[in-house]
N, CA, C and O atoms as a CHARMM CRD file, in Angstrom:
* protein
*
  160
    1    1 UNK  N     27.19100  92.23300 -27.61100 PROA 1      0.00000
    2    1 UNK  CA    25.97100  92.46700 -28.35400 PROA 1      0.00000
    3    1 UNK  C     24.77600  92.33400 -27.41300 PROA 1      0.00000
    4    1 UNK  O     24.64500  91.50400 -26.51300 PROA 1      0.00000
    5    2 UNK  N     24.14100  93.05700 -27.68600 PROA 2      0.00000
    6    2 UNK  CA    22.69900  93.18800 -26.73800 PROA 2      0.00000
    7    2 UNK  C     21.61000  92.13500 -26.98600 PROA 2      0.00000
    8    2 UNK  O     21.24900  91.86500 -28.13200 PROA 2      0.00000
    9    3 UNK  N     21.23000  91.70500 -26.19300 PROA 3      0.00000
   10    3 UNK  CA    20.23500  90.52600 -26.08400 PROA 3      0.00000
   11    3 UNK  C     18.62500  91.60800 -26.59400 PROA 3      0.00000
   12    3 UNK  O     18.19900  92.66400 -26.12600 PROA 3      0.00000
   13    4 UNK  N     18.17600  90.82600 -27.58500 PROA 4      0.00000
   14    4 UNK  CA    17.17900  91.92300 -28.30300 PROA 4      0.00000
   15    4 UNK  C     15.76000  91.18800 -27.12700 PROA 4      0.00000
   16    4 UNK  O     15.82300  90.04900 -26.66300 PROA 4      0.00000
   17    5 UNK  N     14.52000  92.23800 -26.84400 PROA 5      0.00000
   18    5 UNK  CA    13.67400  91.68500 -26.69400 PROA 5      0.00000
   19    5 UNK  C     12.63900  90.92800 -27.14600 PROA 5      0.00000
   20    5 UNK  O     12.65500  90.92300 -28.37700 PROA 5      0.00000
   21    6 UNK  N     11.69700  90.25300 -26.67200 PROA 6      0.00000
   22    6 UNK  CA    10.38600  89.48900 -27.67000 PROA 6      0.00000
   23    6 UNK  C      9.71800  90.25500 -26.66400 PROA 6      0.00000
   24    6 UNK  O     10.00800  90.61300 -25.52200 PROA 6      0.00000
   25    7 UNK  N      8.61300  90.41800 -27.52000 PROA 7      0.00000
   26    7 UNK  CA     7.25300  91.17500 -26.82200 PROA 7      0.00000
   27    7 UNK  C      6.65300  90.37400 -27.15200 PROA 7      0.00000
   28    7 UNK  O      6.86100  90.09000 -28.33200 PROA 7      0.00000
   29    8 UNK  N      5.53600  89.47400 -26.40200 PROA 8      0.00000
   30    8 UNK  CA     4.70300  88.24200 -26.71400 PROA 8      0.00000
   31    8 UNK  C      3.30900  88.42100 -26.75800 PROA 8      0.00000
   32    8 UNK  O      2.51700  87.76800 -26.07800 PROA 8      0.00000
   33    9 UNK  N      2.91800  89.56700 -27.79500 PROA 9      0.00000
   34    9 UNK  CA     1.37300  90.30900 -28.30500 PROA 9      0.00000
   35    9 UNK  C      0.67200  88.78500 -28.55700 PROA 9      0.00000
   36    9 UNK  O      1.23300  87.78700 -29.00900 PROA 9      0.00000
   37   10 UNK  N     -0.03700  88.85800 -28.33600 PROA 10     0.00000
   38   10 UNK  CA    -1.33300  87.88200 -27.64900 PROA 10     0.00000
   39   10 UNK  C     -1.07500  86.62800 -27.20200 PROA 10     0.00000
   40   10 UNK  O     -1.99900  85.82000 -27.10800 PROA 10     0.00000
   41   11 UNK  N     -0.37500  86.44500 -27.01900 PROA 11     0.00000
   42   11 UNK  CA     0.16700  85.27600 -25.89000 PROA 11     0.00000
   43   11 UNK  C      0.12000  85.52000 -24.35300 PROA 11     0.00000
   44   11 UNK  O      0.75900  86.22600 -23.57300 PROA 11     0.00000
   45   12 UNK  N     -1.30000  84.29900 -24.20700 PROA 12     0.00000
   46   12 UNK  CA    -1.53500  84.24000 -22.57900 PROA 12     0.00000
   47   12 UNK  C     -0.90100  83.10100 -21.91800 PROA 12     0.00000
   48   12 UNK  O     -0.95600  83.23900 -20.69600 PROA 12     0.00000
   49   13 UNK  N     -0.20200  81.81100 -22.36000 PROA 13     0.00000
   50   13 UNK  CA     0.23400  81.35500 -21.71500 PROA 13     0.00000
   51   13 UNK  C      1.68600  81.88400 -20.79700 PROA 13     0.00000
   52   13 UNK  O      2.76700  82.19600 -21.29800 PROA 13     0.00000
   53   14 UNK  N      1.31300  81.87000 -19.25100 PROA 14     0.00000
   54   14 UNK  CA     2.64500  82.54200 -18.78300 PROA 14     0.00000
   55   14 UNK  C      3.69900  80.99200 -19.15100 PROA 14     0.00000
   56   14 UNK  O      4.86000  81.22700 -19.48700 PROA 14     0.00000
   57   15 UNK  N      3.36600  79.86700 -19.09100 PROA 15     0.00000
   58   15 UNK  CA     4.31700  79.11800 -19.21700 PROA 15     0.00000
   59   15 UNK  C      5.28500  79.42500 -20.78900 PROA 15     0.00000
   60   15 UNK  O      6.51600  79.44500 -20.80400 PROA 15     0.00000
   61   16 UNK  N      4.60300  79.59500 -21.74400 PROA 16     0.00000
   62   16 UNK  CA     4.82800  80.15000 -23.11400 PROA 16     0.00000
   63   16 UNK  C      5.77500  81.29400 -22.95400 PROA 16     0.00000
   64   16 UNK  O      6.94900  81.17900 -23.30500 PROA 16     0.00000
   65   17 UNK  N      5.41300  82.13600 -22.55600 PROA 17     0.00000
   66   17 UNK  CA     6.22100  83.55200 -22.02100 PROA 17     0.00000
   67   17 UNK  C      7.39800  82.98400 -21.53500 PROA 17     0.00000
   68   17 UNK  O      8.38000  83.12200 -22.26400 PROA 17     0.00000
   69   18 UNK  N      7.57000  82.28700 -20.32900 PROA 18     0.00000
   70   18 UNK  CA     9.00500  81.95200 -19.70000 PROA 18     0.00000
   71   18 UNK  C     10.03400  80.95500 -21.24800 PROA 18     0.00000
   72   18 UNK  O     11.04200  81.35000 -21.83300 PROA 18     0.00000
   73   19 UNK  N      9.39200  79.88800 -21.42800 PROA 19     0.00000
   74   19 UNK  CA     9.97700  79.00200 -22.14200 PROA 19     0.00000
   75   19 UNK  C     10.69900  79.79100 -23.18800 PROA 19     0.00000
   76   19 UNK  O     11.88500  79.57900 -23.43900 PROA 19     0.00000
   77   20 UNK  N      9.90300  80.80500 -23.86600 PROA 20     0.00000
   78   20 UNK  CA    10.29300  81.85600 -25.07300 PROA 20     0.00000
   79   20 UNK  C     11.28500  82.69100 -24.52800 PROA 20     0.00000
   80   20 UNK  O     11.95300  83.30400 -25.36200 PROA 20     0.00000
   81   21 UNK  N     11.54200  82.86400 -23.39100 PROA 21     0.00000
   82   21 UNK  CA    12.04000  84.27000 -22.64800 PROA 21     0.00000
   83   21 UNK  C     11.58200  85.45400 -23.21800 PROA 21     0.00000
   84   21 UNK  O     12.37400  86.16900 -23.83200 PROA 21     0.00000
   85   22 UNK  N     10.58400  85.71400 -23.11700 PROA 22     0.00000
   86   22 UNK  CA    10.01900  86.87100 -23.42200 PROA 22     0.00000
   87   22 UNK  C      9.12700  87.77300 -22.46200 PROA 22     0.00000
   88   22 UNK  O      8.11100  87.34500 -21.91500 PROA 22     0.00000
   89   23 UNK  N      9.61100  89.06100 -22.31700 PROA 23     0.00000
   90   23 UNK  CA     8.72600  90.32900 -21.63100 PROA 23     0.00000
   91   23 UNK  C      7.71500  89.62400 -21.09000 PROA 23     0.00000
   92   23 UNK  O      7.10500  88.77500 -21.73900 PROA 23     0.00000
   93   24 UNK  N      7.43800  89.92800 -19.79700 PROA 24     0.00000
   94   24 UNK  CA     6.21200  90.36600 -19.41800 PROA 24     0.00000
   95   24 UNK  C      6.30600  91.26400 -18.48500 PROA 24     0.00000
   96   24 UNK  O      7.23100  91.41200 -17.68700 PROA 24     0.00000
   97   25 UNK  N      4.74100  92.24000 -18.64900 PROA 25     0.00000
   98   25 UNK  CA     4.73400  92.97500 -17.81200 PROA 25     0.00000
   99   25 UNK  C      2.90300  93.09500 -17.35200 PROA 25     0.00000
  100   25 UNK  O      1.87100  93.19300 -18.01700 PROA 25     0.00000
  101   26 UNK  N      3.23500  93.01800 -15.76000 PROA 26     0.00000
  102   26 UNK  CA     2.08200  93.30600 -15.28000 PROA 26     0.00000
  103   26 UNK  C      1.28900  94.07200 -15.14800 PROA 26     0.00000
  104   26 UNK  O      1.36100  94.83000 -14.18100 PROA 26     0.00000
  105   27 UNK  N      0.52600  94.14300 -15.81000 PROA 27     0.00000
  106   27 UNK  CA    -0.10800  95.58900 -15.63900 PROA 27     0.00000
  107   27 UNK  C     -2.01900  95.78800 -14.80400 PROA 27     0.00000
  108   27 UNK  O     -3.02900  96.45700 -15.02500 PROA 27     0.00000
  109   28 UNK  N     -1.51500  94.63400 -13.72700 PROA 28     0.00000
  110   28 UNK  CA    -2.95100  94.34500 -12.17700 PROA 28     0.00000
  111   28 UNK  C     -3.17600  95.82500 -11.93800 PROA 28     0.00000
  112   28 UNK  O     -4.27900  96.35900 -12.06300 PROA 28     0.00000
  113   29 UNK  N     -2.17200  96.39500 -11.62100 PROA 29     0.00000
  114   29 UNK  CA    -2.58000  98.12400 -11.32300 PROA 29     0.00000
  115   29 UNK  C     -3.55800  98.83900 -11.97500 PROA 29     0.00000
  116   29 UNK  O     -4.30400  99.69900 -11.50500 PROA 29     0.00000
  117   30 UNK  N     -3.49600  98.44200 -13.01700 PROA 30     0.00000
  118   30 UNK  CA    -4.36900  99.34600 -13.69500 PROA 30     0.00000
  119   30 UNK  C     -5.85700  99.03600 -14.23700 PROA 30     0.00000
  120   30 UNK  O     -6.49400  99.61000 -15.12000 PROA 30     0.00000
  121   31 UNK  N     -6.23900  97.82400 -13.33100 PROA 31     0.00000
  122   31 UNK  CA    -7.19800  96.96000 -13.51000 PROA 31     0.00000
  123   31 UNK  C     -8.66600  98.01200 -13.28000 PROA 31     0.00000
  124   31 UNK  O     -9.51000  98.44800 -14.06400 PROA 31     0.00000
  125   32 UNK  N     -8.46600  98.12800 -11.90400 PROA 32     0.00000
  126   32 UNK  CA    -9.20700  99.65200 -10.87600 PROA 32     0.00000
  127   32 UNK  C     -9.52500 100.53100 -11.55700 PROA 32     0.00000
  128   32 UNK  O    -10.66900 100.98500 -11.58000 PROA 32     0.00000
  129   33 UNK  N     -7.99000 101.19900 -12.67100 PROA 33     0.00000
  130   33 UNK  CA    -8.33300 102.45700 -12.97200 PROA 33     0.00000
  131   33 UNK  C     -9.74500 102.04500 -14.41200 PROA 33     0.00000
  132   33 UNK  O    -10.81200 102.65700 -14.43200 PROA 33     0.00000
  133   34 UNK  N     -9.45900 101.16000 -15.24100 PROA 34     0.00000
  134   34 UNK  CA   -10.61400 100.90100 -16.41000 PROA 34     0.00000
  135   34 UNK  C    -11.75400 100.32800 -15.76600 PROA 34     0.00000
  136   34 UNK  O    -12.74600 100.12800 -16.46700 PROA 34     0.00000
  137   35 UNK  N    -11.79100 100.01100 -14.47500 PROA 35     0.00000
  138   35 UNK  CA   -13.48800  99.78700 -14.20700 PROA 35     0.00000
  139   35 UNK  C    -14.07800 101.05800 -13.69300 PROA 35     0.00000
  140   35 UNK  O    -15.26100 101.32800 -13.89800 PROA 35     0.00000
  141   36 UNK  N    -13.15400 101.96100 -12.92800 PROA 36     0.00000
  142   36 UNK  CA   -13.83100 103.24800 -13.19600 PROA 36     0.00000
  143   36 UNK  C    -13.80000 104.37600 -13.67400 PROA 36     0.00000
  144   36 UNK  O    -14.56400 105.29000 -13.36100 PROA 36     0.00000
  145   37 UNK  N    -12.77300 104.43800 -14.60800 PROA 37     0.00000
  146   37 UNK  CA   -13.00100 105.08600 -15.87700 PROA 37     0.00000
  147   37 UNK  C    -13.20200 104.15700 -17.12000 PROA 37     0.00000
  148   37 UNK  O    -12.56600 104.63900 -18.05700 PROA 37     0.00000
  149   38 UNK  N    -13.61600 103.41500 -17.35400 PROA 38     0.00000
  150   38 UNK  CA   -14.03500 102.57700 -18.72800 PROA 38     0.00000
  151   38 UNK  C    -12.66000 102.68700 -19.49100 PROA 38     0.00000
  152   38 UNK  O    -11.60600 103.23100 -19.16100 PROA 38     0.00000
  153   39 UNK  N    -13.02600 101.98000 -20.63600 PROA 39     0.00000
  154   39 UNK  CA   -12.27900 102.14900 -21.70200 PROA 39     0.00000
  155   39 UNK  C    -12.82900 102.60100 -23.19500 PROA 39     0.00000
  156   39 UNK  O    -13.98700 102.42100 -23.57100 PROA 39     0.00000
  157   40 UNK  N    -11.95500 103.12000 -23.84500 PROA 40     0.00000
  158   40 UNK  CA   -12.37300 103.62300 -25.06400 PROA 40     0.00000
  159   40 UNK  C    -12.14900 103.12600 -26.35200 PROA 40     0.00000
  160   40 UNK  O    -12.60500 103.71700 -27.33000 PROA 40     0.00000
């Protein structure tokens, strides 16, 4: 049986995230692109 994921929608603690085992994903890359194209 497949290990289901948690997606941890507004949860900033990364310690929270590990303890839960839940997703994260970084998304630093795309920091650049919304300061110069904004957001909507």
């Amino acid at each position: 049986m497949e290990k289901k994921v948690r997606y941890p929608v507004g949860q900033q603690s990364f310690e929270v995230l590990r303890e839960r085992d839940c997703l994260y994903v970084d998304k630093t890359q795309f920091i650049e692109m919304l300061l110069d194209e904004g957001s909507q």
